[in-house]
C-alpha positions in Angstrom: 12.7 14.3 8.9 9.7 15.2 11.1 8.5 12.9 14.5 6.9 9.8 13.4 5.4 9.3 16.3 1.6 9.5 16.6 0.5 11.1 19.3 -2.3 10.1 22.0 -4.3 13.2 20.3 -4.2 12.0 17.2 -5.1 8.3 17.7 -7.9 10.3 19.7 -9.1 12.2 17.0 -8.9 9.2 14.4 -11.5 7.1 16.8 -13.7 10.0 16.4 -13.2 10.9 12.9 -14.4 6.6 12.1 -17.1 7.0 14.2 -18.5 10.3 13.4 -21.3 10.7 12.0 -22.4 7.1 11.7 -25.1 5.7 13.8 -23.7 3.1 16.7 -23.4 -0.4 15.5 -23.0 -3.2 17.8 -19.6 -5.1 17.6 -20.9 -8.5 15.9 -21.0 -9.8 12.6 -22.8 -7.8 10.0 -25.9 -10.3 9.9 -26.8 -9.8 13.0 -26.9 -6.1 12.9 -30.2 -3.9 12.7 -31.1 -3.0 9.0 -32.3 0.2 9.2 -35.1 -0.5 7.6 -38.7 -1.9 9.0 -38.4 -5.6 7.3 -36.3 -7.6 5.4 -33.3 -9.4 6.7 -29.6 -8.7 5.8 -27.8 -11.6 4.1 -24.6 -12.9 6.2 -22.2 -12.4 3.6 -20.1 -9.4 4.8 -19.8 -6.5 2.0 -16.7 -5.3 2.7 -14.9 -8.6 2.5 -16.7 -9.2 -0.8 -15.9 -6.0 -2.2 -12.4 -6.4 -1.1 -12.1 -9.6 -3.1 -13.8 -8.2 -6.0 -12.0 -5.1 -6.2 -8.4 -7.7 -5.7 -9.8 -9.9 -8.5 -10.6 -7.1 -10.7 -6.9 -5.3 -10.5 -5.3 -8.9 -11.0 -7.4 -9.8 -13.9 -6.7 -5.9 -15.7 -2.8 -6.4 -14.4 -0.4 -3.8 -14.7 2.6 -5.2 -13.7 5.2 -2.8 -14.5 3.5 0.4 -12.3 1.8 -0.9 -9.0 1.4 2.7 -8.0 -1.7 2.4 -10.7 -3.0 0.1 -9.0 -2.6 1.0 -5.1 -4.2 4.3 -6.6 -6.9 2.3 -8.2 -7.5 0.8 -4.8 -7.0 4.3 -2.9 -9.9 5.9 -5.1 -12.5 3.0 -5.2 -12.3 2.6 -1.1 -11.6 6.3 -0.4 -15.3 7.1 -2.6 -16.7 4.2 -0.4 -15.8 6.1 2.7 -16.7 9.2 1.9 -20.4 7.8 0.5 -20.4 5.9 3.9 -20.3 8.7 6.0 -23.1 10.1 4.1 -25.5 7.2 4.8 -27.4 7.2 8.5 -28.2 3.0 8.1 -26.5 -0.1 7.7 -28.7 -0.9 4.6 -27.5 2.7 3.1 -23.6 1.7 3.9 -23.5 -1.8 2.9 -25.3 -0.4 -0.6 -22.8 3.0 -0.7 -19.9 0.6 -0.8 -20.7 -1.6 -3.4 -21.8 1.1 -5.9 -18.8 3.2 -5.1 -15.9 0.8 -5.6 -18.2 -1.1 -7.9 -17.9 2.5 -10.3 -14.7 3.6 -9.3 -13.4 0.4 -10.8 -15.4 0.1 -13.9 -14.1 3.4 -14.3 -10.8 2.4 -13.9 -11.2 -1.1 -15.2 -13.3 -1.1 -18.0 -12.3 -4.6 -19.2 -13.8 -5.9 -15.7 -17.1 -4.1 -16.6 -19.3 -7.3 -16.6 -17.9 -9.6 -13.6 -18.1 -5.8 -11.8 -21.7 -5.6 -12.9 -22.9 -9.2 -12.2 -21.6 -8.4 -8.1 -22.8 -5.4 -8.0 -26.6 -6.9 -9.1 -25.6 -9.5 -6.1 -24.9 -6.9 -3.7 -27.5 -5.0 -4.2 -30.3 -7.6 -4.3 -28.7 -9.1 -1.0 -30.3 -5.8 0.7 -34.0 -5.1 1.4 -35.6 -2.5 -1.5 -36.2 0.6 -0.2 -35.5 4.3 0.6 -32.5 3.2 2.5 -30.6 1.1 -0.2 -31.8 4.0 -3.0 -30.2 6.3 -0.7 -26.8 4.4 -0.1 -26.7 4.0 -4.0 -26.8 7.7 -4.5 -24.3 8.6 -1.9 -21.8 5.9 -3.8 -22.7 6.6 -7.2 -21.6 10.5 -6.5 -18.8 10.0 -4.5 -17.1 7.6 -6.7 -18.2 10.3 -9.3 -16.8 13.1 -7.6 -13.3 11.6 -7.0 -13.1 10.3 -10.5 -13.1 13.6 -11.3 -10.9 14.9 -9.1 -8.3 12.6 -9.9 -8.4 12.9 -13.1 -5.0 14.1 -14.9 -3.0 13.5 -11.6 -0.4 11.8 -13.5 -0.5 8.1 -12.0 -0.8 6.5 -15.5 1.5 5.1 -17.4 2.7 7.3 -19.7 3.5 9.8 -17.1 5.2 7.1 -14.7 7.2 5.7 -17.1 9.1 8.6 -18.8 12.4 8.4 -20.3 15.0 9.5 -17.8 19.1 9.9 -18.3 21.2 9.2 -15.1 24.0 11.5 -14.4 27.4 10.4 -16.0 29.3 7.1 -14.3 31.1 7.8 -10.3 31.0 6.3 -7.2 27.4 6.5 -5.5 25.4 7.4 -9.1 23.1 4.8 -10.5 23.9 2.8 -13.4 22.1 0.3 -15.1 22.7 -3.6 -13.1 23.0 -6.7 -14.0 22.1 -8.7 -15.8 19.9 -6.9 -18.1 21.1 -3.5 -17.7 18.0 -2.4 -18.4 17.0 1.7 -18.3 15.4 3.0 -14.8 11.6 3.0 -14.7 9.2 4.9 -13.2 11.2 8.0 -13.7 8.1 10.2 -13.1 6.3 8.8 -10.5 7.5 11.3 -7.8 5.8 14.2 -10.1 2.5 12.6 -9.3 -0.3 14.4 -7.4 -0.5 12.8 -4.0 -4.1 12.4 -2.3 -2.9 14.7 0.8 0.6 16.3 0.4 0.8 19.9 -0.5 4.9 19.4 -0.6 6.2 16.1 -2.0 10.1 17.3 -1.2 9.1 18.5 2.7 9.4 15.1 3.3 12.1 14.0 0.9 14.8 12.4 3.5 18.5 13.9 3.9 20.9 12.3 1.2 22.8 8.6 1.5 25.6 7.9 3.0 29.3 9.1 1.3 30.7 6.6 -0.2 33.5 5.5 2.0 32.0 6.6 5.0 31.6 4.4 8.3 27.7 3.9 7.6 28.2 3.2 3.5 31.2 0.5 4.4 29.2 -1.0 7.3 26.1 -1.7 4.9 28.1 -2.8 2.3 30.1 -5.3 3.7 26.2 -6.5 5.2 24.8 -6.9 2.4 28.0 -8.5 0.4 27.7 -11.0 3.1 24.3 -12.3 3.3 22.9 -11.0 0.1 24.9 -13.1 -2.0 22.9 -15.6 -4.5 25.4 -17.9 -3.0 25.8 -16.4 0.5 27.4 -18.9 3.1 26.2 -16.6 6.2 22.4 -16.2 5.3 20.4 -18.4 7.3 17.7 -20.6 5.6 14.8 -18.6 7.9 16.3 -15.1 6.3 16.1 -16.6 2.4 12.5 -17.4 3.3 11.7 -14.0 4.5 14.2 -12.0 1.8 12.1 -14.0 -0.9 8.2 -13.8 0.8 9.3 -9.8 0.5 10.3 -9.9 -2.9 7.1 -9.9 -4.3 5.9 -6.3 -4.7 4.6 -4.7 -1.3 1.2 -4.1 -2.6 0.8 -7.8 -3.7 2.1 -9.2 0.0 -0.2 -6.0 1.8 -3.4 -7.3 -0.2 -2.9 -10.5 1.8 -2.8 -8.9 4.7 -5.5 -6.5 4.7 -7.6 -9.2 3.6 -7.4 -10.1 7.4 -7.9 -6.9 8.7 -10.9 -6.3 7.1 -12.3 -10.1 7.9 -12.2 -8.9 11.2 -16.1 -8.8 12.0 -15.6 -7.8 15.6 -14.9 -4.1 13.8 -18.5 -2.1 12.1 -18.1 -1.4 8.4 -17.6 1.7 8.5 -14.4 1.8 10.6 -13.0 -1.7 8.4 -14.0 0.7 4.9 -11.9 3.6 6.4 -9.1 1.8 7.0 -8.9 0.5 3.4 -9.2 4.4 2.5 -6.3 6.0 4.7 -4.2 2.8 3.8 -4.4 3.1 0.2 -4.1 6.7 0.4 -1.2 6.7 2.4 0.1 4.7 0.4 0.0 5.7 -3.0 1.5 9.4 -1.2 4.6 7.5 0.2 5.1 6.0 -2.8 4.9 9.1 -4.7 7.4 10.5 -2.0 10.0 7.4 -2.1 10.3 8.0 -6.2 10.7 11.6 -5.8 13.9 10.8 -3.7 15.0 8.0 -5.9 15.7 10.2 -8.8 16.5 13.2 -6.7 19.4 11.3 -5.2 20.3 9.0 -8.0 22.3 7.0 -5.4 23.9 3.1 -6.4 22.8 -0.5 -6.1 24.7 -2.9 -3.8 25.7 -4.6 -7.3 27.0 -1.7 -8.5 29.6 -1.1 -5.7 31.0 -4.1 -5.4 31.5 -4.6 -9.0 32.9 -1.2 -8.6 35.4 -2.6 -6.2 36.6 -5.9 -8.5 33.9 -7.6 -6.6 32.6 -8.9 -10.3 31.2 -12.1 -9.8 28.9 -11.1 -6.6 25.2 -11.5 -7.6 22.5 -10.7 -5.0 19.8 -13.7 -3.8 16.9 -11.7 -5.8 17.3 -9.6 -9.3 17.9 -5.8 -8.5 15.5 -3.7 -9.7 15.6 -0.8 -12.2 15.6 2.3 -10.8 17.9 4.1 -7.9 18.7 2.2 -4.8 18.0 5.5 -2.1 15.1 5.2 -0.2 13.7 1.8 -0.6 10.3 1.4 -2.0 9.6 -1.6 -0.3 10.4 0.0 2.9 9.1 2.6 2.6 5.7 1.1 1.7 5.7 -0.9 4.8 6.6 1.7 7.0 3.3 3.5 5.9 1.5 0.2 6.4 2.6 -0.4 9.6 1.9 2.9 10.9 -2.0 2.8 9.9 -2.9 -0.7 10.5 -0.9 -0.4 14.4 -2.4 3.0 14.8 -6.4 1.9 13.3 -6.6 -1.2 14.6 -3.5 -2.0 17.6 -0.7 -4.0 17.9 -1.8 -6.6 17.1 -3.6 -8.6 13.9 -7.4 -10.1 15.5 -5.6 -13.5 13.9 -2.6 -14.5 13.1 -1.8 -15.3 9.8 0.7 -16.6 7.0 1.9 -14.6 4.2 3.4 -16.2 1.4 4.8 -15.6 -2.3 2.7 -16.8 -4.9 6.3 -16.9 -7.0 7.5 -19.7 -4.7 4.1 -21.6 -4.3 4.5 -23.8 -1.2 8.1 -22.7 -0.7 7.9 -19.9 1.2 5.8 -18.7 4.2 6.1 -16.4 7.6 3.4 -16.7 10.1 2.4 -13.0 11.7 0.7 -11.4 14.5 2.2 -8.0 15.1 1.7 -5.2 12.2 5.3 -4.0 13.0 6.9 -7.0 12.8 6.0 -7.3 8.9 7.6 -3.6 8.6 10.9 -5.0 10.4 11.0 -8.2 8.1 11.0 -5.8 4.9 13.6 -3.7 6.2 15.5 -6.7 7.0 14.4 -8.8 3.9 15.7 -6.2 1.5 19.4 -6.6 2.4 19.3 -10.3 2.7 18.0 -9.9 -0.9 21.3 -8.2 -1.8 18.9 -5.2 -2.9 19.5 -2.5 -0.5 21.4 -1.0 2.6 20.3 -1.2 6.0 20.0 2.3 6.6 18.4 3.0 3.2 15.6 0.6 4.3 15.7 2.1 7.6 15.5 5.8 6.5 12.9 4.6 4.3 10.1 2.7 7.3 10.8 6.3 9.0 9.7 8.3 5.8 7.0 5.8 5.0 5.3 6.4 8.9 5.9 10.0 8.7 3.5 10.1 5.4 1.2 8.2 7.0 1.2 10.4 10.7 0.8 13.1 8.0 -2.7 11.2 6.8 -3.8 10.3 10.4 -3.7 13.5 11.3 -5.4 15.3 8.4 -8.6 13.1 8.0 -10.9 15.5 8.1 -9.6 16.7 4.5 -9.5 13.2 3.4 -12.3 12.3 3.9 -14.6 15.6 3.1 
């Protein structure tokens, strides 16, 4: 694999690249800011947060539950249009108007049975802003570029019939994937890594080396981990690790929407830079995810479950059910290894707030307070052999691959964002 580390250069040219081309805006809440415009005053209520929530509320209510790459590139394309349509509008009035009519078209494009609760917020949004040249203008910009990237997105194979095609695992040995338990059900998302990323020219340049042999130092190391404390009934796990291995088992996008709602809460930040982080997030994302299933059925490599009841081990269960589709790289991890790398990179170390995430699965069961972006990357590596789910250098493999898709983004924005 290539460096994942981004360099002072790059973080360098990211600063610029959000800045560029917009007009200074003072660090303070969006209210106060100047409108652009010679009268009429801004309402307080921030657009990107409310576009954020609409555009959550809008995927949850459509739900696709079965394909979350669908919706992390329903996410990718409404705030990637708004960025784009942002960059093209010289006042806050045009920006605060460009995003709401790009994500509000991107997802009725997207969404159509969310047409009307998209409408009514978008009639909201708009009326919010002062009439004028300058909200005309920022309505243009969105209505085009949400246009343009509908279009150019069109056909690149992140729907459903293309994600989910039949696929036939290689015949029964040690380290090929089988069907677990209990179900037994067929791998999904078979096609997934024949997607068109946002970015990538090469999906398999960054397709990691293959797994461990079985029977090697590394494979017997990991498995005798997670047989340990990733047992349903495992006597080693600590209460603190089943907390974190079930926060985690939600699906990464689900957990990451809590988070980023934080991030871009964060008023201290101009809209711009908070609407450009949503894009090379969601971008990023949906590339590494593209790149983790292209590995998965390139590799076809074992579950934990599968080993051990390999071995006579027929009665081990792991804490969460394993999912269906090849254990090498880790989804999760890899997902979070992406995250981690834009939100440290965009906005530091640290979150402006600390936080709880929980899992709406375990209402009031479960929670982890966070501060530090990375720290949620280490937890998913971690949580996903306490789970019983994965290896530790799967998961570890997988955080590497996941930052060295999203270095790749942070260092091509220019493209991304033309």
């Amino acid at each position: 694999m290539h460096s994942t580390r981004i360099s002072t250069s790059r973080r360098a040219a990211l600063g610029l690249l959000l800045a560029a081309g917009m007009s200074t805006v003072a660090a303070r809440p969006a209210a106060a800011r100047d409108t652009g415009v010679g009268s009429g005053a801004v309402d307080d209520e921030d657009t990107v947060v409310r576009w954020y929530e609409a555009t959550s509320r809008a995927i949850a209510a459509a739900g696709t539950p079965l394909t979350p790459v669908i919706d992390s590139a329903t996410w990718a394309i409404a705030w990637l249009a708004a960025a784009r349509a942002v960059r093209r509008s010289p006042s806050e009035v045009a920006r605060r108007a460009a995003v709401a009519t790009a994500v509000h078209d991107a997802l009725v494009a997207r969404l159509p049975s969310q047409t009307a609760a998209l409408e009514t917020e978008l009639t909201r949004s708009l009326d919010a802003l002062p009439a004028g040249a300058a909200r005309q203008a920022g309505v243009e910009a969105g209505r085009a570029e949400a246009a343009r990237l509908l279009a150019d997105r069109a056909g690149d194979g992140l729907d459903e019939a293309s994600i989910n095609i039949p696929w036939s695992p290689p015949p029964p040995a040690d380290g090929v994937w089988r069907p677990t338990p209990p179900a037994h059900a067929p791998a999904i998302q078979a096609g997934q890594g024949r997607a068109r990323p946002f970015l990538l020219r090469d999906v398999t340049r960054f397709r990691p080396g293959p797994p461990p042999a079985v029977g090697s130092r590394t494979f017997l190391d990991d498995l005798a981990e997670v047989r340990a404390v990733g047992s349903a009934d495992s006597h080693t796990r600590t209460e603190q690790q089943t907390v974190t291995a079930r926060i985690w088992a939600q699906g990464t996008l689900t957990a990451y929407t809590q988070v980023l709602r934080h991030a871009v809460a964060d008023l201290t930040r101009p809209l711009h830079t908070r609407v450009a982080l949503l894009a090379v997030f969601h971008t990023a994302s949906v590339d590494t995810q593209i790149v983790c299933q292209e590995a998965k059925y390139f590799y076809a490599y074992w579950r934990p479950v599968t080993a051990l009841h390999t071995r006579g081990e027929t009665d081990w269960a792991p804490l969460i059910p394993t999912p269906p589709h090849p254990e090498y790289p880790s989804g999760h991890a890899c997902f979070a290894g992406a995250a981690g790398a834009v939100l440290t990179t965009v906005l530091g170390a640290r979150a402006p707030q600390p936080f709880t995430l929980t899992n709406s699965f375990f209402p009031g069961l479960v929670s982890r307070a966070y501060t530090d972006w990375r720290q949620l990357t280490q937890d998913t590596v971690d949580a996903r052999v306490w789970a019983g789910v994965h290896y530790r250098n799967t998961d570890t493999i997988s955080a590497a691959l996941g930052r060295e898709v999203a270095a790749h983004h942070l260092a091509d924005l220019p493209h991304l964002f033309s």
